[in-house]
C-alpha positions as CSV (number, residue, x, y, z in Angstrom):
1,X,-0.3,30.3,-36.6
2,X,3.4,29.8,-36.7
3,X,4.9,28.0,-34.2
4,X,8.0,29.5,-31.7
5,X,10.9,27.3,-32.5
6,X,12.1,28.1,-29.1
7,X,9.5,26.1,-27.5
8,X,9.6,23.6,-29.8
9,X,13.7,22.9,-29.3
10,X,13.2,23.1,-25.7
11,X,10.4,20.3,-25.8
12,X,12.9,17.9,-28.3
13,X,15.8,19.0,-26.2
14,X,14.1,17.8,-23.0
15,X,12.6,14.7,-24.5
16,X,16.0,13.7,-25.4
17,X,17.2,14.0,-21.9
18,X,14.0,12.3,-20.6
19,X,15.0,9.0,-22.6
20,X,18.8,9.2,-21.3
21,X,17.5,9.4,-18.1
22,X,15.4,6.5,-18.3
23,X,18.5,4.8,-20.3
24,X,21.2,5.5,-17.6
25,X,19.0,5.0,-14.4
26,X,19.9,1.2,-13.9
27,X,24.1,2.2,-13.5
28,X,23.5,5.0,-11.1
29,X,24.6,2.8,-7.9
30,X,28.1,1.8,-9.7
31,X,29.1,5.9,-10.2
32,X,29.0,8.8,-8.5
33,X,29.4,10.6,-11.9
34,X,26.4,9.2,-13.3
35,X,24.7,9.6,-10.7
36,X,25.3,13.1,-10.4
37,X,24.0,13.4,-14.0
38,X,21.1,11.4,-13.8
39,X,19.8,13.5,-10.6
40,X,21.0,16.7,-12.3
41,X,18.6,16.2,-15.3
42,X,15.8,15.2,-13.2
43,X,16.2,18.1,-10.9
44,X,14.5,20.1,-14.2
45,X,13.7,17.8,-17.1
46,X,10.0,17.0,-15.8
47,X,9.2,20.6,-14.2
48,X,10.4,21.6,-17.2
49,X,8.2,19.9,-19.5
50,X,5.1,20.1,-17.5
51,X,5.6,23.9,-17.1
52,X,5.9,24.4,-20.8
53,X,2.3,22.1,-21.1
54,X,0.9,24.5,-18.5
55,X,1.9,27.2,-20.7
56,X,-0.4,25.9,-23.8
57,X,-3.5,24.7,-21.8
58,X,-6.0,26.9,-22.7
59,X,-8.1,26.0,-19.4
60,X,-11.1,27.4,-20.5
61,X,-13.3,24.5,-18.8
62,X,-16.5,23.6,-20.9
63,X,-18.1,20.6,-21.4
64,X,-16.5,20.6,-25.0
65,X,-13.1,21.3,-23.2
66,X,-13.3,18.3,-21.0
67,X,-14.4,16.5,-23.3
68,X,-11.6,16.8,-25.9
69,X,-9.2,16.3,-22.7
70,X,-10.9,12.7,-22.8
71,X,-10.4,11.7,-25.3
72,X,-6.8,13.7,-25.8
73,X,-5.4,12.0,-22.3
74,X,-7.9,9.8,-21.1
75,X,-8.5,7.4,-23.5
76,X,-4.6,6.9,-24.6
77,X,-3.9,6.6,-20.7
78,X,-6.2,3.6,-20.4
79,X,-5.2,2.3,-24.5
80,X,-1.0,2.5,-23.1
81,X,-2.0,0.9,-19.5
82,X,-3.6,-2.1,-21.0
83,X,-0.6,-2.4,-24.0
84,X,2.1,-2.4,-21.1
85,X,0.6,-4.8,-18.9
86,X,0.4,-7.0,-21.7
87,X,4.4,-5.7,-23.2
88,X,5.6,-6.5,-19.2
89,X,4.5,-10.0,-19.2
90,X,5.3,-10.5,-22.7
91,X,9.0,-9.7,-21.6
92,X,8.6,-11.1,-18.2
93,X,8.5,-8.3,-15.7
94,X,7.1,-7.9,-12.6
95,X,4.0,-5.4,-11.5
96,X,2.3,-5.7,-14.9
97,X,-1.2,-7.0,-12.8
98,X,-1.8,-3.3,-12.3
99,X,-5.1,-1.9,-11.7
100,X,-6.3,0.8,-14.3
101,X,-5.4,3.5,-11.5
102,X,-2.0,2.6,-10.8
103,X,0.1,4.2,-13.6
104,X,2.7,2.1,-15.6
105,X,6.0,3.6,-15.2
106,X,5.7,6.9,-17.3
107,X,1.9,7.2,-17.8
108,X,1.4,9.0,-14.9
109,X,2.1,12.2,-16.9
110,X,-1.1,11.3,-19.2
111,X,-3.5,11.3,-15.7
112,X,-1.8,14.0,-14.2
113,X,-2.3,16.3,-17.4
114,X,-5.8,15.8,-16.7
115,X,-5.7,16.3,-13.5
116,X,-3.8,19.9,-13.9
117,X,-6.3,21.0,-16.6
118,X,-9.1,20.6,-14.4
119,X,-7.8,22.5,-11.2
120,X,-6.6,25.2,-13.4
121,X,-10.6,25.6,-14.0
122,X,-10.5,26.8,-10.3
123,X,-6.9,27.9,-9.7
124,X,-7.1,30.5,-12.8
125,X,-9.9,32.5,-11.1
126,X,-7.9,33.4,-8.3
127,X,-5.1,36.5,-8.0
128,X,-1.7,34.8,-9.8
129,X,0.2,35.1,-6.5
130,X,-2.4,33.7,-4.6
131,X,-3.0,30.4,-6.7
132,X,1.0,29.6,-7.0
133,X,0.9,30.0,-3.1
134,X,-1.9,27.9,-2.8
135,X,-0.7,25.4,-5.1
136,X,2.5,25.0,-3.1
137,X,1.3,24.8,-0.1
138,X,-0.8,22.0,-1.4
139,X,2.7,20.1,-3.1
140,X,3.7,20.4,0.5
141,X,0.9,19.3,2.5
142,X,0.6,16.2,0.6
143,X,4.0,14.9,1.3
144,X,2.8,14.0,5.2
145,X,-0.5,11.5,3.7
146,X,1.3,8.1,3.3
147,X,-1.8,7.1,1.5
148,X,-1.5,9.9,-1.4
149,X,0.7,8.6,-3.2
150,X,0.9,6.2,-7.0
151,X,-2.8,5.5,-7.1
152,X,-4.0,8.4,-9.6
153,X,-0.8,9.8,-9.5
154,X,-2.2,11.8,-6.8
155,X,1.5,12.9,-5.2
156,X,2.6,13.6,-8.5
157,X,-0.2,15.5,-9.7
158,X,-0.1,18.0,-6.5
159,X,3.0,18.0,-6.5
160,X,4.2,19.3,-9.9
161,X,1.2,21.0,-10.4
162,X,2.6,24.4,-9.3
163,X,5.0,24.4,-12.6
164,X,1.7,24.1,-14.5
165,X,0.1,26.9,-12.9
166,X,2.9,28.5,-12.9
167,X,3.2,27.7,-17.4
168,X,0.1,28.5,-17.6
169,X,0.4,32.2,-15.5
170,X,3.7,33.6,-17.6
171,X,3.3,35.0,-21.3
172,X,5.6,34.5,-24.3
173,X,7.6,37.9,-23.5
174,X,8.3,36.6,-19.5
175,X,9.6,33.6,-21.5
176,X,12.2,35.4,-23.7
177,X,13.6,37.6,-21.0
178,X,15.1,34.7,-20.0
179,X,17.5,35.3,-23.0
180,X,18.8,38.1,-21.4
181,X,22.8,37.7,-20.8
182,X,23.0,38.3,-17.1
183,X,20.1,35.5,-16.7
184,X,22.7,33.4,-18.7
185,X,25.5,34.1,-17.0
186,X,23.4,33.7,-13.5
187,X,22.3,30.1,-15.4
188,X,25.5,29.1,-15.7
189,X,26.7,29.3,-12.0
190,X,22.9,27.6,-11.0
191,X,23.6,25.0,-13.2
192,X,27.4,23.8,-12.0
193,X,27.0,24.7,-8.2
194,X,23.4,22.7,-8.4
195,X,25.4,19.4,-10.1
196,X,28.8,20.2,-7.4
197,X,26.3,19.7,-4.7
198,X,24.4,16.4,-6.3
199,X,28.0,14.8,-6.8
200,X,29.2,15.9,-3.0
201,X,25.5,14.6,-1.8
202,X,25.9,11.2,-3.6
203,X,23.0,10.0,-0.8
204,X,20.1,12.5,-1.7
205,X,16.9,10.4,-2.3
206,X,16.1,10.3,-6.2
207,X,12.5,10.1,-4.6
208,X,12.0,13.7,-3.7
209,X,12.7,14.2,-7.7
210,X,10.4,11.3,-8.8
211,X,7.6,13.2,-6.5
212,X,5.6,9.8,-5.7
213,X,6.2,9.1,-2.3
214,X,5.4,10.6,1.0
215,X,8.1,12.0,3.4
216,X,7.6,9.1,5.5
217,X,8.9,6.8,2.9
218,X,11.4,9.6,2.0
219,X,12.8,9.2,5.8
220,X,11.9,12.7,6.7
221,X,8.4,12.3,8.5
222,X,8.8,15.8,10.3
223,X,10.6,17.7,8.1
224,X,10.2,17.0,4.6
225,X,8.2,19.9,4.1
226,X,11.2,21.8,4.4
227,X,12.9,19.5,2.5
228,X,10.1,19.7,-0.8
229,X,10.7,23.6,-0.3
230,X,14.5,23.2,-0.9
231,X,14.0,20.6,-3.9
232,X,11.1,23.2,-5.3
233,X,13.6,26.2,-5.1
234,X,16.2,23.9,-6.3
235,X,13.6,23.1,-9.6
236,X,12.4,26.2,-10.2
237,X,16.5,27.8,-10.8
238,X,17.0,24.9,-13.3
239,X,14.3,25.3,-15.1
240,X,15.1,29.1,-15.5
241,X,18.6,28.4,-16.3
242,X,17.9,25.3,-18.9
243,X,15.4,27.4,-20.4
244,X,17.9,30.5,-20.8
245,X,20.3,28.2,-23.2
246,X,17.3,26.8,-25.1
247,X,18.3,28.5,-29.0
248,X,15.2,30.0,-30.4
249,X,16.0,29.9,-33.9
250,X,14.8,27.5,-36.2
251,X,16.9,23.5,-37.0
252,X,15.5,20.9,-39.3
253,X,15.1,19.4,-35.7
254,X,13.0,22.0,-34.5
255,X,9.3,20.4,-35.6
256,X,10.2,16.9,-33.6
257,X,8.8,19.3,-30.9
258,X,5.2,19.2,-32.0
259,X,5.7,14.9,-31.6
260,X,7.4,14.3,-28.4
261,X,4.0,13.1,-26.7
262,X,4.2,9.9,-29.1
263,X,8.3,9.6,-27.9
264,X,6.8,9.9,-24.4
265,X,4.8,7.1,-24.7
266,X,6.9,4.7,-26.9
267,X,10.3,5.1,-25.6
268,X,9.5,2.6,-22.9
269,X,8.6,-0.5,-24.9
270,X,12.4,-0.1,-25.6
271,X,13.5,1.2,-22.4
272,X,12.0,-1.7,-20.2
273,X,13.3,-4.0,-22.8
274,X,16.7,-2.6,-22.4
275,X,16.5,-3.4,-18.6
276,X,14.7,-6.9,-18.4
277,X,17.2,-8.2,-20.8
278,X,20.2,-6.2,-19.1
279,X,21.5,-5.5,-22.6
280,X,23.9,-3.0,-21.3
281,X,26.4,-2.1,-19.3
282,X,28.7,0.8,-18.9
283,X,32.0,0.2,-18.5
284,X,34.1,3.6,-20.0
285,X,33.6,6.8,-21.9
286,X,32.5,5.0,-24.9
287,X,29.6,3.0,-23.7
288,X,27.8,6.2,-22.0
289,X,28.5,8.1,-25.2
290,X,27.1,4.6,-26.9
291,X,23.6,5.0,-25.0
292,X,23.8,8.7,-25.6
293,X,23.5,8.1,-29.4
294,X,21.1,5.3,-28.8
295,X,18.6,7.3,-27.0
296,X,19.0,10.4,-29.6
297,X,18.6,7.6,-32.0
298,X,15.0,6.5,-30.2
299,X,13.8,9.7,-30.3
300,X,14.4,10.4,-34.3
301,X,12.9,6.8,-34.7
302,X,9.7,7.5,-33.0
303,X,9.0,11.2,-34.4
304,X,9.5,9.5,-37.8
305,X,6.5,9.8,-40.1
306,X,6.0,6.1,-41.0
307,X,5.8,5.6,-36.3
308,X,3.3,8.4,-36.6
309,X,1.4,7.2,-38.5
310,X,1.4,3.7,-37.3
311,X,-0.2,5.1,-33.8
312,X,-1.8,8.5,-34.3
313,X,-5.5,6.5,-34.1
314,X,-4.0,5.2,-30.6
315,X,-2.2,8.6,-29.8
316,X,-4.8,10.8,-31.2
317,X,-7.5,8.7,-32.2
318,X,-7.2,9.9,-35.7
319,X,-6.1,8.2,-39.0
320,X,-4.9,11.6,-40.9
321,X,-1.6,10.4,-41.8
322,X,-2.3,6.8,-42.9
323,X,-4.9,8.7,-45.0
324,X,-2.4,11.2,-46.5
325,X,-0.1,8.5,-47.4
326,X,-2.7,6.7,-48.9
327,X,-4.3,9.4,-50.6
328,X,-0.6,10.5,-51.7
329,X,0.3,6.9,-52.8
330,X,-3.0,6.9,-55.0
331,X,-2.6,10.0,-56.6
332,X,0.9,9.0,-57.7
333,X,0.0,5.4,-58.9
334,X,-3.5,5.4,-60.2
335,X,-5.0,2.0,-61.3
336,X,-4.7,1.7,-65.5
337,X,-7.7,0.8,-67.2
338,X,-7.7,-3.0,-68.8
């Protein structure tokens, strides 16, 4: 089956932005402006993503299923825990004594995936409405338990898991009608009035984004509730407008969209490199648009064939492309007889 290059260039699109985030996040405290950008990207970037995974789980919830989730999420989880622990001390960062439950940095998503694919097993057998109700309330409740909260991923995973349900819940045609020109024009008023208010709010907690702490730690015991509803409405607008400008022809870019689970994974060996070694700073127009290119740059470098093949068995836990480049080079240069 052919695959829709719309969902494709959203998934490189987004990936893109998820390694500029990651790239700008140490300058946020010296300006406003980047500030404004970095919270304005990750007001949709990860809803985003995890809504469009939610959209191709199949959830059917067999023994084979769970299985293949194993060894699909599990099993690079606990391979990419143990390689960073060893990459931070290598490089000499702090935290990298983690226990195998406590996600490194961005492999929360891999334990959280899981996560979602097993309570859409339940979630899917009740009425639509119902289980997106349900599933908020539960993003809300779990704000007021300090203890939920890194361990597992357990805030995360209740709390994004409504854009799963919600992936999962919407067909291919709901998706297009986001084309539609008055959803664009809508978009385009969501989009600057939702950045107008980050930059006039310069003191809005990039925690209710990140979704990992309680509303405690957040500073709004009592009320955060409230507060998750506003940041969920606030979300679910972006991801609608984002999604609206997302071009569903086909670019030579377009297939990077079937690897961005390897640029996921990779982009932080460089990422945390970047910041232990405080390699950069940004000083003017030219060194934002400098880690701009860089992180575009990352992202080609790790969807490049030679990186894919290099860790597919880690990724995947399959050799297919060493094996077609092997088979390839073989066929091409066969060994002459003596």
């Amino acid at each position: 089956m052919e695959r829709n290059a719309f969902f494709d260039n959203a998934k490189v699109i987004l990936i893109v932005l998820v390694v500029f985030g990651h790239m700008i996040q140490p300058f946020t405290d010296q300006s406003t402006t980047i500030n404004t950008l970095y919270m304005w990207i990750y007001t949709f970037h990860m809803p985003a993503f995890i809504l469009l995974s939610g959209f191709f789980a199949k959830g059917s919830g067999n023994i084979k299923y769970i299985f293949n989730l194993i060894k699909k999420l599990l099993i690079p989880y606990v391979i990419f825990q143990i390689l960073y622990s060893g990459y931070y001390y290598l490089i000499g960062k702090s935290g990298w004594q983690t226990d195998l439950f406590s996600p490194h940095w961005a492999l929360w998503f891999l334990f959280s995936l899981f996560c979602w694919h097993m309570l859409l097993y339940w979630f899917k057998k009740l009425p639509p409405v119902l289980s997106v109700v349900i599933a908020v309330q539960l993003g809300l409740i779990v704000g007021y338990f300090g203890e939920i909260g890194h361990t597992f991923s357990l805030s995360r995973t209740f709390v994004f898991f409504p854009f799963f349900l919600i992936g999962y819940l919407v067909t291919e045609k709901q998706m297009i009608l986001l084309k539609n020109k008055g959803v664009k024009l809508a978009s385009l008023i969501v989009m600057i009035g939702i950045a107008a208010a980050i930059y006039y709010l310069p003191d809005f907690n990039s925690g209710w984004l990140l979704a990992s702490k309680s509303y405690g730690d957040l500073g709004l015991a009592e009320f955060g509730g409230l507060a998750r509803l506003l940041v969920y409405l606030t979300a679910g607008l972006m991801v609608i407008s984002v999604l609206a400008w997302i071009p569903t022809r086909k670019f030579r870019w377009t297939a990077l969209g079937a690897r961005t689970l390897y640029v996921y994974l990779l982009h932080g060996f460089f990422i945390q490199f970047f910041r232990q070694a405080e390699l950069f700073e940004i000083n003017g127009v030219i060194d934002f648009i400098g880690l701009a290119a860089l992180s575009l740059l990352i992202v080609l470098v790790l969807s490049s064939r030679p990186v894919l093949g290099i860790w597919q068995p880690f990724i995947e836990g399959k050799a297919s492309i060493m094996k077609q480049a092997f088979n390839h080079k073989f066929k091409h240069h066969p060994k002459t007889e003596s």
